[in-house]
N, C-alpha and C positions, 0 to 999 in steps of 0.2 A: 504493500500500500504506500511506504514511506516512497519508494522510488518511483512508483505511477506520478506521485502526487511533484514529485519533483520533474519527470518530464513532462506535465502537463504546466509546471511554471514556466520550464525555461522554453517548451514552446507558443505558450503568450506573451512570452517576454521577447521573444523574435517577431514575432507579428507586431507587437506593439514598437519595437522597432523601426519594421519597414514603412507599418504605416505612418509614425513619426518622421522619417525621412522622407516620404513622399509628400507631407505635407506640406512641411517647413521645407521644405525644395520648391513645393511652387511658391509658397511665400516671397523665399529669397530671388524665387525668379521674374514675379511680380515688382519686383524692385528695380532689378537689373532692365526688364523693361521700362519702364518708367523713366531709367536715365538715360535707357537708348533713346526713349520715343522724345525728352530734351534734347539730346543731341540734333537727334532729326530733325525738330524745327530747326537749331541753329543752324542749320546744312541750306535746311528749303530756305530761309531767313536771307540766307548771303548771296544764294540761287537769285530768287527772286529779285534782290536790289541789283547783281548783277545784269540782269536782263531791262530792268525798269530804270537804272541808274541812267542811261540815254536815250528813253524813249521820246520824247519831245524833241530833240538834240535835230532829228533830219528835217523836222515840218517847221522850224526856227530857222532851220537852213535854207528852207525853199521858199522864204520870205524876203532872203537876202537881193539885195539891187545888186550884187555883180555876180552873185549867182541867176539870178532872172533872164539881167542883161548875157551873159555868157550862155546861157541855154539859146537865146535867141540869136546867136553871131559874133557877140560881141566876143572881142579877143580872151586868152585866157591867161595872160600873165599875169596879172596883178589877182586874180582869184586863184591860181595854182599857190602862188604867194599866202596868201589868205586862208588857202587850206591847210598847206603845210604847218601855219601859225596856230590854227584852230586846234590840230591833229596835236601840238605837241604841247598846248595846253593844256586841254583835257585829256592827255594821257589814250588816245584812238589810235589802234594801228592804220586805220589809212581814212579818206576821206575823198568822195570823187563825185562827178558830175558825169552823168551818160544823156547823149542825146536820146530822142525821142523813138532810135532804131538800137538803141544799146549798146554803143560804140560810146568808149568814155573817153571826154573829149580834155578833161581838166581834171586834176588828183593831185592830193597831197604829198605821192612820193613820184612825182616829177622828174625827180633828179636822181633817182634808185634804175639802177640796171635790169629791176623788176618793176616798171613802174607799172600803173595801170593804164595810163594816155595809148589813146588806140587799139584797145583789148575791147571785143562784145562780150558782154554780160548777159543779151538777152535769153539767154536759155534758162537765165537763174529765175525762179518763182519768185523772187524779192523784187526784180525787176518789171516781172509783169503783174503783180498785182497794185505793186506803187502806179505804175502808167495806169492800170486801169481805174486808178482814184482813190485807192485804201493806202493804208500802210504795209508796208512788206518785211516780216520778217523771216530769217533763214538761218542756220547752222549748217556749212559746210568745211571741207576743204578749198583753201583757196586754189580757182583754176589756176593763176599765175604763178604765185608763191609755193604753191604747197602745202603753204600753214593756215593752219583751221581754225575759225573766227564765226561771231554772230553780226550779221548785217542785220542793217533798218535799215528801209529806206521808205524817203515820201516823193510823190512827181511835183515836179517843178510849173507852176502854173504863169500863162501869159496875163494882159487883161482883160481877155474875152473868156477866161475859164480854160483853157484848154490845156491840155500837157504839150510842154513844150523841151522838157528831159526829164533825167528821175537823180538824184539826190540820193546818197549811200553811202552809210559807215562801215568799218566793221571792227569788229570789239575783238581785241583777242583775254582769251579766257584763260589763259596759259599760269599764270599767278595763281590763281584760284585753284585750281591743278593741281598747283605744288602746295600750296599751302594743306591742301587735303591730306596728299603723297606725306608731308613731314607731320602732321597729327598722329599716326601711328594705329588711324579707323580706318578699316573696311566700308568704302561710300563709292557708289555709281548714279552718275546722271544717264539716263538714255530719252531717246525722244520717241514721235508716236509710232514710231517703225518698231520700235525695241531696239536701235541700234546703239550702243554705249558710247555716248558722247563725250563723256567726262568720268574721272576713275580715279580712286586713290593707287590704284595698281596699275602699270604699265600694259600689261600683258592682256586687260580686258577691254583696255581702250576697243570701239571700231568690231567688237564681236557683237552678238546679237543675242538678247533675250529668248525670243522666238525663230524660228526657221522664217522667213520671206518669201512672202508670196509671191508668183511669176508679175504679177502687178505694182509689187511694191519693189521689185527688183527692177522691172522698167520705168519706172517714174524715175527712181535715183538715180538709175544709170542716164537717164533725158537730162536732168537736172545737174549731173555729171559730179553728185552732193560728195560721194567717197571715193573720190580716183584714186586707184593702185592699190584699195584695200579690201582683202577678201569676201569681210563682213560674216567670218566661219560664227557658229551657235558658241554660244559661252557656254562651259563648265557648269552650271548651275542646274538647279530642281527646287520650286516650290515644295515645302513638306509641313503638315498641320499642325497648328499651335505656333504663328507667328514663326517657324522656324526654314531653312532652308539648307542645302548643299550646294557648296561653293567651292569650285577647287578641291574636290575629294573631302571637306571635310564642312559637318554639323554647324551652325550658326543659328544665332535668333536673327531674326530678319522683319524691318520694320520698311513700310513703303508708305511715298507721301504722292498720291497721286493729283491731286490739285495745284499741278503748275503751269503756266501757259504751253501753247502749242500741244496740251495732249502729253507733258513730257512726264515723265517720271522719274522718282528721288529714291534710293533703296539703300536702308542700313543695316552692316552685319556687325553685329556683336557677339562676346564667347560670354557662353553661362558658365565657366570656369568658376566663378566665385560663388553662385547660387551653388553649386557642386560641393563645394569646400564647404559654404558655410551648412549648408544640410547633414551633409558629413558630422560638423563639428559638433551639430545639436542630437545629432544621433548618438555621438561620444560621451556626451554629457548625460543624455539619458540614460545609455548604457552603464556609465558610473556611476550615476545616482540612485538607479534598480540594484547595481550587486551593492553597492553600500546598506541600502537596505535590507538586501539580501543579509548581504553578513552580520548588519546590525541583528536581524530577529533570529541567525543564527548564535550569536553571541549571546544573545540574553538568552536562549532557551539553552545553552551553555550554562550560564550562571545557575538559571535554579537546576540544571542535573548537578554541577559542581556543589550546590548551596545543600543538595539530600546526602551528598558524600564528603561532607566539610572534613572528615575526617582522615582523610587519604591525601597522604601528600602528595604523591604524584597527581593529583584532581586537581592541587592546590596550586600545582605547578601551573599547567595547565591552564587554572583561570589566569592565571600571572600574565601570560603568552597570548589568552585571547584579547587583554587588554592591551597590551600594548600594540598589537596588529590593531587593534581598535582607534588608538591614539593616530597612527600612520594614515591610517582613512580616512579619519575624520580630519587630518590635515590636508590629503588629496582632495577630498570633498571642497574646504576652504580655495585650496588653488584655484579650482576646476571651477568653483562661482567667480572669484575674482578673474578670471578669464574669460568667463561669461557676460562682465560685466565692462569690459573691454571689449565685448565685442559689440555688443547691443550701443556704447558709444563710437564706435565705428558707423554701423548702422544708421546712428543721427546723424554725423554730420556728413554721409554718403546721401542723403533725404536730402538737408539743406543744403550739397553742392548742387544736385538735382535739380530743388526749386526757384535756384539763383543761373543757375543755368535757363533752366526756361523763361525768368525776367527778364535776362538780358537778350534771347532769343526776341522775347515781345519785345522790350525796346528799340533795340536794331531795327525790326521790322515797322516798328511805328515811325521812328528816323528818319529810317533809308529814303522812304519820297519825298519827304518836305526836303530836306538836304539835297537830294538830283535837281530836284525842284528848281532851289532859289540859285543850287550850278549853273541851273540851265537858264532863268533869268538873269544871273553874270555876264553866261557869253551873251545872248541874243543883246543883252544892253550892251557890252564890249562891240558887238556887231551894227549896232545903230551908229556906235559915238567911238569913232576911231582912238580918240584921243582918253589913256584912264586916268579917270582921275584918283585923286587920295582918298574918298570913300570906297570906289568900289573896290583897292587895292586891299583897304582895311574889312572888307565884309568880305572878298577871295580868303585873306588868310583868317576871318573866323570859320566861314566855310571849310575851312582845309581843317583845322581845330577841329570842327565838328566830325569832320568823317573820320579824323585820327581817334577821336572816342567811342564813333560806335565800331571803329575796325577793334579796339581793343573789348568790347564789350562782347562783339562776333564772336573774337576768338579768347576767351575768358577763362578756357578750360584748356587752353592749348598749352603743352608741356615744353615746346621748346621755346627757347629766350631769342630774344630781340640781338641786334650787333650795335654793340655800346662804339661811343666816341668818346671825344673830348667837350667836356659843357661848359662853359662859363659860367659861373653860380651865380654874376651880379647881372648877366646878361638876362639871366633865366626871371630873376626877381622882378627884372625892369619889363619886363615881358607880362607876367602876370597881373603886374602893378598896370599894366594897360587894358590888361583883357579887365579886369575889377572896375577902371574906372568910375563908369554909371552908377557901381554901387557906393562908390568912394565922394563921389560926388550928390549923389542923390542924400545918404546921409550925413551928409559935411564930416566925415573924420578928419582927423589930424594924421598928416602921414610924416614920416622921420626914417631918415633912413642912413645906418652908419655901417660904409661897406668900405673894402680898397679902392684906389682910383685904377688900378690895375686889373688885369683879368684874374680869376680865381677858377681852376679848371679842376672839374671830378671827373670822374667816368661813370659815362653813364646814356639815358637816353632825355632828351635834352625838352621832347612836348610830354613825357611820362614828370622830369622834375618840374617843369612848371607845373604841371596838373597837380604834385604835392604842394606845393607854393600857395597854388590858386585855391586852393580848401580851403590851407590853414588861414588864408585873406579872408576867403567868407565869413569864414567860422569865428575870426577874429570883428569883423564886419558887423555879422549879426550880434555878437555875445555884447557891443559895447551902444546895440541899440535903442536901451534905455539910456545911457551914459548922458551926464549935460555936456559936457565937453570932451566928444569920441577922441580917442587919439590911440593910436597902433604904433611901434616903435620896429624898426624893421633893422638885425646888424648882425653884418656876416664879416667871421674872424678865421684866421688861415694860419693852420703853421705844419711846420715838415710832414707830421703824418695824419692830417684832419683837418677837412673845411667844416666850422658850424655857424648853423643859420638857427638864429633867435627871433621870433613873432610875439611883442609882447602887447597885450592890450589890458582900457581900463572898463571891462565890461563887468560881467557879472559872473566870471573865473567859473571853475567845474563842480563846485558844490562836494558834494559829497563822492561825488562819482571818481573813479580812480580810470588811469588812461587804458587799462585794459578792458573796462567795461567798456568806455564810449569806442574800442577797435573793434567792437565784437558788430556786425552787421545787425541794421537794423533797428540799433541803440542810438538814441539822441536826445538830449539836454532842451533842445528847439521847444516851443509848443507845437498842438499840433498843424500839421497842415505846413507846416516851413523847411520841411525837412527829413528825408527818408533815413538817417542814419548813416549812409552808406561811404563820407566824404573819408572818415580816420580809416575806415575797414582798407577800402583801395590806397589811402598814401600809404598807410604800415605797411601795406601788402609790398604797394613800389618800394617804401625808403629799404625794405628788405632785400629786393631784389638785387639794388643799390649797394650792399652789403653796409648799410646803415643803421642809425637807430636814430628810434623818436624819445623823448621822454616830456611829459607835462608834468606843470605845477600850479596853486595857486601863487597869486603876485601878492607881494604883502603891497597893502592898502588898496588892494583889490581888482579883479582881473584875474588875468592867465598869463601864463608863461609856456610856449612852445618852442622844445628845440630838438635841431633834426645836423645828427653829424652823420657826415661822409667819409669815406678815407679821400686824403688828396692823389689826385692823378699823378702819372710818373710821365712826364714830359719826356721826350726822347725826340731826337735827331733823326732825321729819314737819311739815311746815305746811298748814294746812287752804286748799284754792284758792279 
């Protein structure tokens, strides 16, 4: 009976087991999607502003008077000119104008041994459906180049309405590419063919989801969209429950179909860790059952030893059960405190997660107004040849601006930036400009005791303004009650450390200590002025920086913020 009774434990205790790991397997694997399906947006996020980042960009252009006049006869030198300037402004690998039979008559690389002057276009779909009075867009291989780009294009209108050439950029995606390639994710762009347009892997560029139909193979081959590429079926298999086979091997796989043209967005990620961590909760239950185990062996130990008190060898015996009792109940102690490392693992994998997916939303809410007021730059650069100091000064807020939602795109990305040499008084005078309105709108007192010389760290030069420019606001806001604001701004340098001190006389950190206000989220503000988020990101940079922050309160009240560098090591370039 005694041994029935014990294999009918230990096979409950196996079942209770497996179904324990099955559980908390999909638990953990609920999770693990979760930060895939954040990832995804940040993918579709960059996708999308990618594509929309220039849509206005060609019907801006087809408004233009020497692009009009140049469609119409007029010569093309001074608009070959004008493109070339446009092209290398906004960062477009080309820019051209094709007559009304597809013969491009004017292009911004003019002067390239590849240019486009004298090349038909008309086979390309971008081409005919701009002349036919839409916008046109396309993803191919370039016929001339080789290299593969997304054009737009709009048709160029007379005053009678009519087309009179077609207008076309083309975007190269090649950046984007890489940035994917050096993230260390599994991510494919394909379009509505299924053909893989865009890859973090080399090898799946230009393959195809699906087989191609003898229809879909003569249209691209008309359109002449992939010269010289086979366009073989990819590696791959849809397989149920969000997962797939790629390259010989298992993935969870997450697809975001809602992009233009029909395109699609697809991410693989490894359940590697949902594996482990099931595992681990398996381990723990496993411990915690034969603990118990051995505990209710142990005690029904004691009362047989407790009816034999009188046998030494029993007495031994109990000796021995207790201290293998001692041993367990110390492993038991581990095996929580490692449980309890991991469940804090667990949180802040949730709130990388959730911060992930705001900044996803953000970018995405950004990305158009920011193309937007680009694209009202040039067209106003386009009307009035001549810039002036405003618009020079709204281009580089502009360019500020795209610098923080590209950092916010890539928020989760593992490799680092390539540091230079920064001027730390350079960088102050710089923020002290972007602040201004606030500086002036609340009348602070500004002061500022720096060298008359340059002061160089290493580092990345719009990342140390962005810590600068917080700690101005922060200091901005805190001295908003103050009757006579005043901020005290002095950066001091010596052999092995530059520090920059931001002292004001507001209303200093109260009770709060500076590892509470780095903690995201957290903020001193009332509500509605303030998400918390300024100290999380400058800690996060001055770290980066190989820096440190430290706050204080100021005696007679106010704050003290100071942020050291190590100093840069100046060196001589010598010619080899």
């Amino acid at each position: 009976m005694r041994s029935t009774s014990l294999i009918v434990i230990f096979l409950a205790a196996i079942a209770a087991s497996i179904g324990l790991n099955l559980v908390s397997y999909q638990y953990f694997l609920s999770e693990e999607l979760s930060k895939a399906q954040g990832r995804l947006s940040l993918y579709q996020s960059s996708v999308n502003s990618e594509l929309e980042r220039f849509s206005h960009f060609t019907y801006v252009l087809s408004q233009d008077s020497y692009v009009i006049g140049t469609a119409e006869g007029d010569g093309t030198g001074i608009l070959n000119r004008r493109l070339e300037d446009f092209a290398a402004r906004a960062g477009l690998d080309a820019i051209y104008l094709m007559d009304e039979d597809g013969i491009t008559i004017s292009a911004s690389n003019y002067r390239d041994t590849e240019s486009f002057v004298g090349q038909n276009y008309a086979f390309r779909p971008y081409f005919q459906t701009a002349i036919s009075g839409e916008q046109g867009r396309f993803y191919a291989i370039g016929a001339t180049t080789g290299l593969p780009g997304y054009f737009i294009s709009n048709a160029v209108l007379d005053d009678h309405g009519a087309s009179t050439g077609v207008i076309a950029i083309k975007i190269d995606f090649s950046d984007l590419q890489d940035s994917w390639k050096n993230s260390g994710e599994q991510v494919l762009l394909a379009n509505e063919d299924g053909v893989v347009l865009l890859s973090s892997n080399s090898d799946w560029q230009y393959r195809v989801l699906t087989p191609l139909s003898e229809q879909q193979q003569e249209r691209i081959q008309n359109a002449r969209q992939f010269p010289g590429q086979d366009l073989d079926p990819l590696d791959w298999a849809e397989l149920p429950g969000d997962r797939a086979r790629i390259a010989g091997t298992k993935r969870l796989h997450l697809a975001a179909a809602n992009l233009p043209h029909g395109w699609s967005l697809h991410y693989f990620a490894s359940d590697d860790r949902a594996v482990a961590r099931s595992w681990l909760v398996t381990a723990l239950f496993v411990l915690l059952a034969g603990l118990a185990f051995t505990f209710f062996q142990v005690q029904r130990a004691r009362r047989v030893s407790a009816a034999l008190a009188r046998s030494e060898q029993e007495e031994s015996m109990l000796r021995e059960a207790n201290e293998r009792l001692a041993i367990e109940v110390e492993d038991r102690k581990s095996a929580e405190r490692r449980l309890k490392r991991t469940q804090g693992e667990l949180e802040r994998a949730s709130r990388l997660a959730a911060l992930g997916q705001l900044s996803a939303s953000v970018t995405h809410e950004l990305g158009q107004p920011i193309a937007a007021m680009r694209n009202h730059l040039v067209a106003a650069e386009i009307g009035s040849p001549v810039e002036t100091k405003l618009s020079r000064k709204i281009g580089s807020l502009v360019d500020r601006m795209e610098g923080i939602t590209r950092q916010l795109r890539f928020f989760a990305r593992s490799e680092s930036e390539a540091f230079a040499d920064v001027n730390l008084c350079a960088s102050v005078n710089a923020a002290l400009a972007l602040v201004a309105p606030n500086i002036e709108q609340c009348k602070v007192k500004i002061s500022v005791d720096a060298p008359t010389g340059p002061v160089f760290i290493r580092g990345s030069a719009l990342r140390i303004e962005q810590v600068i420019t917080n700690l101005l606001r922060n200091a901005i806001d805190a001295t908003d009650e103050a009757d006579a604001p005043e901020i005290h701004i002095a950066v001091t340098a010596s052999d092995d450390e530059v520090v920059l001190e931001i002292q004001d006389n507001g209303h200093g950190l109260g009770e709060a200590t500076l590892a509470e206000l780095q903690e995201p989220f957290v903020t001193t503000r009332e509500s509605g002025r303030g998400m918390g988020l300024g100290l999380a990101i400058s800690t996060s940079i001055v770290k980066d920086h190989d820096g440190t922050m430290t706050a204080r309160n100021r005696e007679g009240g106010g704050s003290v913020f100071r942020v050291t560098f190590p100093t840069a090591s100046i060196t001589e370039e010598t010619d080899e």
